[in-house]
C-alpha positions in Angstrom: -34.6 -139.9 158.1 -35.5 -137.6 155.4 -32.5 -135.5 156.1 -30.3 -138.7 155.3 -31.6 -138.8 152.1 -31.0 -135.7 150.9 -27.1 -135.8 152.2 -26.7 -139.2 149.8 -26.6 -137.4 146.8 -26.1 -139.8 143.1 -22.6 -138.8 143.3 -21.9 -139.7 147.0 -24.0 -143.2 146.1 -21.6 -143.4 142.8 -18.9 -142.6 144.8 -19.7 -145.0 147.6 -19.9 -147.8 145.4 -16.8 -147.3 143.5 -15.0 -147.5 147.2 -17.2 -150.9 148.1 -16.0 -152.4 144.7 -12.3 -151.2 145.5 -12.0 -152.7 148.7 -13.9 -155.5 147.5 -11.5 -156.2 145.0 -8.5 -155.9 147.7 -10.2 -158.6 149.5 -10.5 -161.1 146.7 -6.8 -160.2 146.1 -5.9 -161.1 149.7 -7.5 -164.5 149.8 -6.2 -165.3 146.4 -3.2 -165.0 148.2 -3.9 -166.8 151.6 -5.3 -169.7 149.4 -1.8 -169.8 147.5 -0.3 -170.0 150.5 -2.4 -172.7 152.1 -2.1 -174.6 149.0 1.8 -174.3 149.7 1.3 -175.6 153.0 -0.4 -178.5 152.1 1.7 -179.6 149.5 4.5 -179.4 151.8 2.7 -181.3 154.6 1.9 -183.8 152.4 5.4 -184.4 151.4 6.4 -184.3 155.1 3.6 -186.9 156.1 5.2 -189.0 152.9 9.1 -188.9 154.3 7.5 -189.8 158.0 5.5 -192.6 156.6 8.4 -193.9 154.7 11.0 -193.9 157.9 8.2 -195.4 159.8 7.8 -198.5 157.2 11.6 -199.1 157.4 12.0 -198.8 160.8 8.9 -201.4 161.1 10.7 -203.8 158.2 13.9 -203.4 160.0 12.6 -204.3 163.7 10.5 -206.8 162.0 13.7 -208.4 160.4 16.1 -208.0 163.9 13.1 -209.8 165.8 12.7 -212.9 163.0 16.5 -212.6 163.2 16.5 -212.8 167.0 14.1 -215.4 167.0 15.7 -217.7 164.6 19.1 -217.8 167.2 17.0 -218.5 170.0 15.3 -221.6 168.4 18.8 -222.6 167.1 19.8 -222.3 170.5 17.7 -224.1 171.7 17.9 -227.0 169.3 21.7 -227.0 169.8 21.1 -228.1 173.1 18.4 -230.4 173.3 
């Protein structure tokens, strides 16, 4: 172990930490840029989920209407011929 020692000289130790910071700071620059692009993604999911929710509430409002509809000619129906 004492051999170790003497190989990590102050420079190599500078050196070695001026690497660790680079590649530190390439990491911090990578997620920066994975959490711009997941905050792209969920703004468009969100406005997917909105356009699905809306078609789904009109199609609901529209069966709803076609079955009150439907309904309303059967009772008339029925009441022409009683």
């Amino acid at each position: 172990m004492h051999v170790m020692r003497e190989s990590w000289t102050d420079a190599r130790l500078d050196d070695f930490r001026v690497e660790v910071d680079r590649r530190f700071d390439e990491v911090d620059r990578r997620l920066e840029k994975v959490e711009a692009e997941i905050k792209d993604l969920r703004s468009e999911m969100k406005s997917g989920f909105e356009a699905v929710n809306k078609t789904m509430i009109n199609g609901v409002l529209i069966l709803s209407g076609s079955y009150i509809a439907g309904f309303a000619a059967l009772v008339g129906l029925v009441a022409t011929q009683i």
